[in-house]
VEXSELUM-917301 format. One line per field, with one value per residue (C-alpha): residue number from 1; residue in three letters; x, y, z. Coordinates in Angstrom, 3 decimals, padded with zeros to 6 digits, always signed. Example, Ala and Ser with C-alpha at 12.3 -4.5 7.8 and 13.67 -1.06 7.14 Angstrom:
REM residues 2
nr: c(1  2)
rest: c(ALA  SER)
c1: c(+012.300  +013.670)
c2: c(-004.500  -001.060)
c3: c(+007.800  +007.140)
***
This chain:
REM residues 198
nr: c(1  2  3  4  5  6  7  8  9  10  11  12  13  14  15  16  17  18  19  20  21  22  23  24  25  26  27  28  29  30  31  32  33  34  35  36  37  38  39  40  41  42  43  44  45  46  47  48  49  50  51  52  53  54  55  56  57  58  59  60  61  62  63  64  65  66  67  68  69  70  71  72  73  74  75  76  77  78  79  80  81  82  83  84  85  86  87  88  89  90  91  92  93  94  95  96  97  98  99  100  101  102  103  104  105  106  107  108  109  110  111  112  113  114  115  116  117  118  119  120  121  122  123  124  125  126  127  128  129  130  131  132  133  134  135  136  137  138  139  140  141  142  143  144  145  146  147  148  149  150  151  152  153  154  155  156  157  158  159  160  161  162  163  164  165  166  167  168  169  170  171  172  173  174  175  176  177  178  179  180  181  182  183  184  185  186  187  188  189  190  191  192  193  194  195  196  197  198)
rest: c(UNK  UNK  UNK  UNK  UNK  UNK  UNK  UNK  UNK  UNK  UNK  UNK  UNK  UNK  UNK  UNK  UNK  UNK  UNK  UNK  UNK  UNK  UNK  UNK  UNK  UNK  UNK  UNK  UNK  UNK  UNK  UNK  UNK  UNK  UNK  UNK  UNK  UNK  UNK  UNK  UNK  UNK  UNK  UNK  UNK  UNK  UNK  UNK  UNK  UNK  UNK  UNK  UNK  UNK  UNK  UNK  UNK  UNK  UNK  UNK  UNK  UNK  UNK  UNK  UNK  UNK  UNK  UNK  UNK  UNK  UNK  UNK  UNK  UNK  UNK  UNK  UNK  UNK  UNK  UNK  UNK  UNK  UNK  UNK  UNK  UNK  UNK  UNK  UNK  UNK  UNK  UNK  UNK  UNK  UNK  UNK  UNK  UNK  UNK  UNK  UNK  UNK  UNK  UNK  UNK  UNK  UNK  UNK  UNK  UNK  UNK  UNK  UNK  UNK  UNK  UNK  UNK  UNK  UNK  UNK  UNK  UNK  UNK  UNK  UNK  UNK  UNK  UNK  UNK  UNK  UNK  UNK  UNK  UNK  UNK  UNK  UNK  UNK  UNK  UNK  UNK  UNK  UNK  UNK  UNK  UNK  UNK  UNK  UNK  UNK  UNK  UNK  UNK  UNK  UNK  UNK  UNK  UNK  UNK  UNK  UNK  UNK  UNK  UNK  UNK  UNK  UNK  UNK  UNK  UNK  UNK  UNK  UNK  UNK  UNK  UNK  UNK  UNK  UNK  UNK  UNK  UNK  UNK  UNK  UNK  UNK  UNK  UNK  UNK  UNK  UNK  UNK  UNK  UNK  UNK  UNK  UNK  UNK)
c1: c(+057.118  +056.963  +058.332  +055.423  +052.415  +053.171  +053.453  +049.686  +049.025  +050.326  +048.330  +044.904  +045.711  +046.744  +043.135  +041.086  +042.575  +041.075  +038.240  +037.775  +036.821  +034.978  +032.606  +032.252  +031.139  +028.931  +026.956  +027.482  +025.949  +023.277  +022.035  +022.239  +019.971  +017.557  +017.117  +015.856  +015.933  +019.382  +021.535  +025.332  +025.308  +023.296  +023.609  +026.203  +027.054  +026.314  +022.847  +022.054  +023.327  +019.492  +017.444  +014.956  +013.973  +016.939  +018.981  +020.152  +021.702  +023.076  +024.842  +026.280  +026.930  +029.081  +031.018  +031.874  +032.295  +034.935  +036.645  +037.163  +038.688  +041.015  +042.236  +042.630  +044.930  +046.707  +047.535  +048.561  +049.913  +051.069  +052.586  +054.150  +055.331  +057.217  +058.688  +062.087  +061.105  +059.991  +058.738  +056.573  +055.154  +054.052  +051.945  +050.639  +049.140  +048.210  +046.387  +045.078  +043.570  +041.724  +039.893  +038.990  +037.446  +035.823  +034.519  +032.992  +031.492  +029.400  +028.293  +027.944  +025.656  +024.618  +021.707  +025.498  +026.086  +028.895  +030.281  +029.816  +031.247  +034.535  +034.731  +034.252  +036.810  +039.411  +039.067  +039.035  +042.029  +043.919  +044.503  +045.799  +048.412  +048.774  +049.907  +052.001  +054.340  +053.909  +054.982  +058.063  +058.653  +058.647  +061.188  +063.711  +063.636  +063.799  +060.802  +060.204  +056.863  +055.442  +056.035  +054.992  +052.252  +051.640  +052.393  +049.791  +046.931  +047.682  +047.027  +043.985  +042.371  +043.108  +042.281  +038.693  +038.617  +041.124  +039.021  +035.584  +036.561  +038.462  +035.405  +032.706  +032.129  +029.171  +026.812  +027.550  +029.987  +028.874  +031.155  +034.844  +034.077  +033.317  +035.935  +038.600  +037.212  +038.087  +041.472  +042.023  +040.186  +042.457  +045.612  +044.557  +043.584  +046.766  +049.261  +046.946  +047.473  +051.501  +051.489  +050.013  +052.352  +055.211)
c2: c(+062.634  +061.330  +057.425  +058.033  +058.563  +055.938  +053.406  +054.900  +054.532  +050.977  +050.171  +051.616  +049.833  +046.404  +046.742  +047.363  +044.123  +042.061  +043.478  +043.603  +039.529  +039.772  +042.476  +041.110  +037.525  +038.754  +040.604  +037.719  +035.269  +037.898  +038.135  +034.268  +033.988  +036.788  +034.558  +030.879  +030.158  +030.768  +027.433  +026.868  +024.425  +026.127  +029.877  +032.284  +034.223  +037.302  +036.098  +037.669  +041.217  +041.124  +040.091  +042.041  +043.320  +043.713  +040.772  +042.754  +045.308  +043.557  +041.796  +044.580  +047.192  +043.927  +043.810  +047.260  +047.879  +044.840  +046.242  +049.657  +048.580  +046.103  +048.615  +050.939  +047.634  +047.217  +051.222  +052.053  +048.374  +046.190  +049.446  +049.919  +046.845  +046.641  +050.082  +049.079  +045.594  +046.692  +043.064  +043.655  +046.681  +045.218  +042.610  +045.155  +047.227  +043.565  +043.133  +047.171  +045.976  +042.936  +045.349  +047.680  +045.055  +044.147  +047.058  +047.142  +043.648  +045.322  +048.586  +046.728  +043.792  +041.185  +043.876  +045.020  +043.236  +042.205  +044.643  +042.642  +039.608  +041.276  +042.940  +039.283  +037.662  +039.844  +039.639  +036.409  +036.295  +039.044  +037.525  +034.340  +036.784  +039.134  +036.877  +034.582  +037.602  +038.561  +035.406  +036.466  +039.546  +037.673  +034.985  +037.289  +039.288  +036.096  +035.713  +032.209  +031.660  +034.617  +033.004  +029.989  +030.855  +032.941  +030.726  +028.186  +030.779  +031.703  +028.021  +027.509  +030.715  +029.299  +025.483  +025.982  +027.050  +025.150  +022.137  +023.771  +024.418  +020.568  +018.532  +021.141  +019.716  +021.761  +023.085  +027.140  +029.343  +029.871  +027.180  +028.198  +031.838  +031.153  +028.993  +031.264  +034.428  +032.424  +031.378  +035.637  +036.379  +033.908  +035.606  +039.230  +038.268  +036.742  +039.555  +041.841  +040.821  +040.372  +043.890  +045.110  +043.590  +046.068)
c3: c(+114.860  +111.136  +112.445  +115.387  +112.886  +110.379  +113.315  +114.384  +110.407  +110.570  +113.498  +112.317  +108.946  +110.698  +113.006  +109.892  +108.413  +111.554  +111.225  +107.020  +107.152  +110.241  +109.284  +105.373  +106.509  +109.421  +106.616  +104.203  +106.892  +107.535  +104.098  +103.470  +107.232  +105.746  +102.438  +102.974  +099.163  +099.500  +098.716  +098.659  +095.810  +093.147  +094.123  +093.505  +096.582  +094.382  +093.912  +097.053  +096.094  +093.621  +096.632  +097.245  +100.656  +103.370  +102.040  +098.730  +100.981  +103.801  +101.163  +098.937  +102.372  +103.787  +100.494  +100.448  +103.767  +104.030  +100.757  +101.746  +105.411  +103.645  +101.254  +104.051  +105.946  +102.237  +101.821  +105.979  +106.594  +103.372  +102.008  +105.305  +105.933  +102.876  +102.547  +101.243  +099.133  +095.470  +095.347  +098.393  +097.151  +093.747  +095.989  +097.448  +094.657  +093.101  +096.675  +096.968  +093.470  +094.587  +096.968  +095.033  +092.329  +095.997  +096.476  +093.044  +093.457  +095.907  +094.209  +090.738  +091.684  +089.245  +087.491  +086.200  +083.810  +082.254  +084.642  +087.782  +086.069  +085.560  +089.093  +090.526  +088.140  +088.778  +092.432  +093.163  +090.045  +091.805  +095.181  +094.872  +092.433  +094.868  +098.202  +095.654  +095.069  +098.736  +099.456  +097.573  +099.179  +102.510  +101.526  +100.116  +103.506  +105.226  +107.073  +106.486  +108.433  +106.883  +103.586  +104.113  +105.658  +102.817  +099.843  +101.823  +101.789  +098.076  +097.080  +099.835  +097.894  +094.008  +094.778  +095.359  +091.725  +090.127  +091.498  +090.061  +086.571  +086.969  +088.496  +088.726  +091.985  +092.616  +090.262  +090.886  +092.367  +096.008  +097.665  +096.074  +096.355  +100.446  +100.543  +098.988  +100.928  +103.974  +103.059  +102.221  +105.554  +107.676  +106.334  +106.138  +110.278  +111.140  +109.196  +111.125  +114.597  +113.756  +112.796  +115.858  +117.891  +119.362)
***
């Protein structure tokens, strides 16, 4: 009975990590649609989050909404997943953290300050961490793929930034932060669907 509700546990946690990207850049995409000021190379993403009107809250609701479903897919799936790796499970809490400074990004908008500048920080800090010792945890139980996959992600979601603070390549912060959501959202997607499979 106990092996039958962690696989339903695993399951509801591996469907919430499908849907965590899905729902965050639907509201993301909403807000930026809502707000025609909006632009990619001189905005922050979080700029939106102080909108005024329905663009503020489509913003922060996507955020938290997002955060709390892939904590949910970190606690019933990651933890899961790697029951007996010690290595896995540290990702994991490194990852659970990253979602809860998600979360936070969303309650504590930019009117937060310096509040919202840490939440954002360690997020997008945490992350790239977190699926670089997953990445671990999947080559030492020999799932190759997984790690490589993995490993390629963790890079995809820290080059966006290593190449701002290099080149400053764009004037703000809106770019690498989409891009290295995406590279998160691909992975959290694709570990999703794996785990729902029998």
């Amino acid at each position: 009975m106990s092996e039958s509700r962690n696989v339903v546990y695993q399951r509801l946690g591996a469907s919430a990590g499908i849907v965590a990207p899905i729902l965050g850049f639907i509201f993301i995409l909403s807000a930026i649609a809502s707000y025609p000021a909006f632009s990619w190379t001189n905005n922050a993403l979080s700029d939106l989050g102080v909108v005024s009107g329905i663009t503020g809250p489509l913003f922060n609701f996507g955020l938290v909404a997002s955060g709390l479903l892939a904590f949910n897919f970190t606690i019933f799936c990651l933890f899961t997943y790697f029951e007996k790796s010690w290595v896995g499970k540290i990702g994991s809490a490194v990852f659970a953290a990253a979602t809860l400074a998600l979360i936070c990004i969303g309650i504590f908008n930019e009117n937060f300050s310096p509040t919202h500048y840490f939440v954002s920080v360690a997020f997008f800090v945490l992350t790239p961490i977190s699926l670089f010792i997953i990445t671990c945890a999947f080559w030492l139980n020999n799932y190759r793929g997984m790690a490589a996959f993995t490993v390629a992600v963790g890079v995809a979601a820290a080059l966006p930034w290593l190449l701002f603070f290099e080149f400053n390549y764009v004037p703000n912060v809106a770019v690498p932060e989409f891009l290295s959501g995406l590279a998160v959202s691909a992975w959290t997607i694709v570990l999703g669907k794996k785990m729902l499979k029998p």
